[in-house]
C-alpha positions in Angstrom: 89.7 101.4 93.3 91.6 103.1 90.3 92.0 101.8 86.6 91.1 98.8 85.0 88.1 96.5 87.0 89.7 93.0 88.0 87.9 89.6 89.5 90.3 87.2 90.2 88.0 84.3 89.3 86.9 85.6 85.9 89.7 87.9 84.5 92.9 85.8 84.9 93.3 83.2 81.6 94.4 79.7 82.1 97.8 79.3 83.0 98.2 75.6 81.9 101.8 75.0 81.3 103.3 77.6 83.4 105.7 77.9 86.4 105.6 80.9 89.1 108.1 81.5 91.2 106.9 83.9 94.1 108.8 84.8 97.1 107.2 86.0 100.7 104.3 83.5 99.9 103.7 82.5 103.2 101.6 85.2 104.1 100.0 88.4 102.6 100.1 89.5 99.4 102.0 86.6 98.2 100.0 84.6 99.9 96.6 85.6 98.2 98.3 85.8 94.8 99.1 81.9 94.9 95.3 81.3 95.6 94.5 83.2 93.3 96.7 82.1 90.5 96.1 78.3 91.6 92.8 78.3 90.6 93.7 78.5 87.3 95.6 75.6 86.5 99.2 76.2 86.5 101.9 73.5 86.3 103.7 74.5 89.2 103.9 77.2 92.1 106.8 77.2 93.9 106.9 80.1 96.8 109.9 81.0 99.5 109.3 82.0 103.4 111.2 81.3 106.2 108.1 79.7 108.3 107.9 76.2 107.5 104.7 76.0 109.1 102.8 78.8 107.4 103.9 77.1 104.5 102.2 73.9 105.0 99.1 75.6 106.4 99.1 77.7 102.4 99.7 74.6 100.7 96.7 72.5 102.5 94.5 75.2 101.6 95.4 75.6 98.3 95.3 72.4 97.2 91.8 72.0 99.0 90.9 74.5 96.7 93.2 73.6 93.8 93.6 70.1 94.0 94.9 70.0 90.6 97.8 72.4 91.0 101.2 71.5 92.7 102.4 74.0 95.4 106.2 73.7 96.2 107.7 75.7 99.4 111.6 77.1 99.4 112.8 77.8 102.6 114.6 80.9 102.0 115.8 84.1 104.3 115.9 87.1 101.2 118.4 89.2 103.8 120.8 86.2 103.4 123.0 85.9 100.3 123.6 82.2 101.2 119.9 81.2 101.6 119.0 82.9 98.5 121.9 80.5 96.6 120.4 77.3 98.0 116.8 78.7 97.5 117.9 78.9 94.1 119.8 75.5 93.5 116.8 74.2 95.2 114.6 75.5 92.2 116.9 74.8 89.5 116.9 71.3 90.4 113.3 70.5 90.9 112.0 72.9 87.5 113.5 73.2 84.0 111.4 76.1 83.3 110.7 79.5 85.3 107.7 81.2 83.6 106.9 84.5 85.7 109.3 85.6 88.9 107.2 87.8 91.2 109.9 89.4 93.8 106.9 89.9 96.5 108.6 89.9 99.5 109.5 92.6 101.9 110.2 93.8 105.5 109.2 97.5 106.3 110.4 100.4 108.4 112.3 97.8 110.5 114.8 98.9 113.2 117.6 99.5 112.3 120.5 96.5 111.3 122.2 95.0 109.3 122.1 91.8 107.2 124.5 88.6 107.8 126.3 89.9 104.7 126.6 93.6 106.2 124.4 95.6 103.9 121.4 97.9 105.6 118.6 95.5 106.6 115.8 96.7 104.1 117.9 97.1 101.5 119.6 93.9 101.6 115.9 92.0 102.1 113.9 94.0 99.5 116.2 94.9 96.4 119.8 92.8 97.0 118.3 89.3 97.6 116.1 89.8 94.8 118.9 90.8 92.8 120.9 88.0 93.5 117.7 85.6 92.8 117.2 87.5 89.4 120.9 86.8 88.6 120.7 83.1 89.7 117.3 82.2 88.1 118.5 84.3 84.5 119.7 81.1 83.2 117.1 79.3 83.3 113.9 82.3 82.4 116.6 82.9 79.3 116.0 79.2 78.5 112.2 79.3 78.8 112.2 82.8 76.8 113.5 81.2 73.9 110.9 78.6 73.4 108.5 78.9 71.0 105.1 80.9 72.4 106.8 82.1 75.4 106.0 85.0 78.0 108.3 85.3 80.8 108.1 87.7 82.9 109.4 89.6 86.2 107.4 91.2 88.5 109.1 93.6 91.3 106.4 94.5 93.9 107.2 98.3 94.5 105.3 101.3 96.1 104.8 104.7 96.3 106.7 104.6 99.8 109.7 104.8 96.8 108.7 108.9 97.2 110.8 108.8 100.9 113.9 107.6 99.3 116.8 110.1 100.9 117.4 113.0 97.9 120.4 111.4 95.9 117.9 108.6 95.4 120.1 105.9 96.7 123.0 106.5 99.1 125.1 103.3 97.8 128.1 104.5 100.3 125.5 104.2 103.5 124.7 100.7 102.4 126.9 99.1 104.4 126.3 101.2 107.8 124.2 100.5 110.2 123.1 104.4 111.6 123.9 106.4 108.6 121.4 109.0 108.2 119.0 108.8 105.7 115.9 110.6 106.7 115.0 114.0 108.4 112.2 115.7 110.5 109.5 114.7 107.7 111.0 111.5 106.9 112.1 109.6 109.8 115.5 107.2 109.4 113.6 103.4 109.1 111.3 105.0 107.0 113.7 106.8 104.6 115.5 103.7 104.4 112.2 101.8 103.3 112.0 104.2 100.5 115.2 103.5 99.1 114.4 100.3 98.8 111.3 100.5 96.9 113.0 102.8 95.1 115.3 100.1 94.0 112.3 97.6 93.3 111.3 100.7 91.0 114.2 101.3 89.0 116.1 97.6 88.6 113.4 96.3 86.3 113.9 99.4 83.9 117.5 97.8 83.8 116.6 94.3 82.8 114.3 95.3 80.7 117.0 96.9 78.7 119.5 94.3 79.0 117.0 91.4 79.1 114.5 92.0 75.8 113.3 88.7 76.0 111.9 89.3 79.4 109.1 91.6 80.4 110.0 93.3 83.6 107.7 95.5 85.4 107.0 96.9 89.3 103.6 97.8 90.6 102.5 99.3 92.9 99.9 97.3 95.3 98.4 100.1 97.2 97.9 100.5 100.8 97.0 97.5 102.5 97.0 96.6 106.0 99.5 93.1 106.2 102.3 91.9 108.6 104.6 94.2 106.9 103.0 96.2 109.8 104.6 94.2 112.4 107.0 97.2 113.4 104.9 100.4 113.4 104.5 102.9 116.5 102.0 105.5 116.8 104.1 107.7 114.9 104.7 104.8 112.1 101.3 104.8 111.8 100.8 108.6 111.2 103.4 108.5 108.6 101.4 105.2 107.2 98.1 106.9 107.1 99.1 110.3 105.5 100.4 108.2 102.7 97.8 106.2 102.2 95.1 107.5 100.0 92.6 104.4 100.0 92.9 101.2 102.6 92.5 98.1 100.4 91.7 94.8 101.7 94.4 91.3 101.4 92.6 90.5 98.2 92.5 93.7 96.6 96.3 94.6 97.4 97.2 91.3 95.6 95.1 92.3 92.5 97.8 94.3 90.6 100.6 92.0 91.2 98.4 89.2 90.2 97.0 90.8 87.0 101.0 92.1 85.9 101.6 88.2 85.8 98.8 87.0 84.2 97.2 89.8 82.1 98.0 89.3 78.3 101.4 90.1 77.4 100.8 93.1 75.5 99.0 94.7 77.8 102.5 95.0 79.8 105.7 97.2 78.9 108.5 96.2 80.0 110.5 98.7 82.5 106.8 100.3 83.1 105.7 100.8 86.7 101.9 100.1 87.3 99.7 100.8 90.4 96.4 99.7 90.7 94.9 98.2 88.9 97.0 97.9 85.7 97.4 101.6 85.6 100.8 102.2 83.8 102.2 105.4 86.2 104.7 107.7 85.7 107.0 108.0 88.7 106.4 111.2 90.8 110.1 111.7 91.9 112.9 112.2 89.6 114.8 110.0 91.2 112.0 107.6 90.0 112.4 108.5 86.9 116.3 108.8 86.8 117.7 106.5 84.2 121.2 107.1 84.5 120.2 105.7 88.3 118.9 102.7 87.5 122.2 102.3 85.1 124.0 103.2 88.6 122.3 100.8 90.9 122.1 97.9 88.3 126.1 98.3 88.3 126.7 98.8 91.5 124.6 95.0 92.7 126.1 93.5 89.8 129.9 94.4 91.6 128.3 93.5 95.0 127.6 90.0 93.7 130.7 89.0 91.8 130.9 86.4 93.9 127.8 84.6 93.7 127.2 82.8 90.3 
């Protein structure tokens, strides 16, 4: 692996005091983060899923491992605007503190659909139910920021899929149609609309970071890692997959970056950077990636989407 050397058992500092907030932790990435993070003493984790089950299954093994560290599970469906409201509520009645959001959660290359609320299926799932969940939760990592010897942060689990966004970067008039076409010979429609996405997870933190100063707000990068995100691929899928993918990591390794952007010292970080592994601040390779005036765009354009929801 790239950049800085990490062991999760020696290089994350004690995390007394602190509440994580980390969605898609049934499984995975998210999964391995909480493990990783338990072990070192935090006052609370709370993770979302949608697979009560799973959940139990984490939270036996963590606290076998952890016995010290309380593990809370949210029932919550990211594609659903609804479930993300009452996965919030449920939060901001059991914590009065929210120390680091990790928006970890994801579906991939998924056939194509659309959400309950009638927004493109990956789009809705990995950048608009984070959104709303950012907006929701603001409130309260505001609060916590203002305490005295505070560090809370927001961690948007990207990648460098973000490069197969369609050209404009993000087609905000497709958002709401099922078929639109996105992609092309080289960049097939589910995968296109993947990249858009990431894309998204890419350039909202550069937002909050301006409009937020009191909050460090990053994306990473992960790597390539074989997880259930893989659920949908083909033999083609696959192909498209590999050719992107310049080094397989394992579960543990994938969750390094994520897991060092929310525990690392806080000036280590800069806010609105993107990082891939491990702790490797990257400039983005598009110039949609790197398109301010987009990230102004898409921040505006959510915030009108979810007018509704306070």
């Amino acid at each position: 692996m790239c950049g800085a050397a990490f062991n999760p058992t020696t290089d994350i500092p004690d995390q007394s005091g602190r509440v994580f907030l980390i969605t898609g932790g049934t499984t995975g990435l998210g999964a391995t983060t909480i493990s990783f993070i338990a072990a070192q003493s935090p006052a609370c984790i709370f993770f979302s899923g949608r697979n009560q089950k799973r959940a139990d299954e984490l939270i036996s093994r963590v606290q076998q491992a952890s016995p010290s560290t309380k593990v809370v599970f949210i029932e919550c469906d990211l594609s659903s605007l609804a479930s993300v409201e009452a996965a919030a509520k449920k939060f901001t009645s059991e914590s009065d503190r929210l120390d680091v959001l990790m928006l970890n959660a994801g579906v991939m290359a998924t056939p194509a659909s659309l959400s309950k609320d009638g927004y493109e299926i990956q789009f809705a799932t990995n950048h608009l139910g984070h959104a709303l969940l950012i907006k929701l939760l603001l409130p309260i990592m505001l609060k916590t920021a203002a305490q005295p010897s505070s560090d809370v942060r927001v961690i948007n689990v990207s990648s460098v899929a973000y490069s197969n966004a369609p050209s404009p970067g993000i087609e905000f008039s497709k958002l709401k149609t099922r078929n639109a076409s996105y992609g092309g010979m080289m960049t097939p429609n589910k995968w296109a609309c993947y990249g858009q996405s990431k894309l998204a997870n890419l350039l909202y933190p550069i937002e909050l970071a301006k409009r937020c100063p009191s909050i460090t707000s990053v994306a990473v990068h992960p790597g390539f890692i074989k997880t259930e995100l893989h659920t949908h691929e083909n033999f083609i899928d696959r192909r498209i997959v590999n050719l992107m993918a310049d080094k397989w990591l394992d579960k543990d390794e994938g969750a390094y970056t994520q897991t060092w952007a929310a525990t690392v010292a806080k000036e280590k970080l800069e806010s609105g950077a993107y990082y891939e592994p491990v702790g490797v601040k990257t400039m983005p390779k598009t110039k949609q990636g790197k398109d301010a005036g987009l990230a102004k765009e898409l921040w505006e354009w959510t915030e009108k989407e979810l007018e509704g929801w306070m």
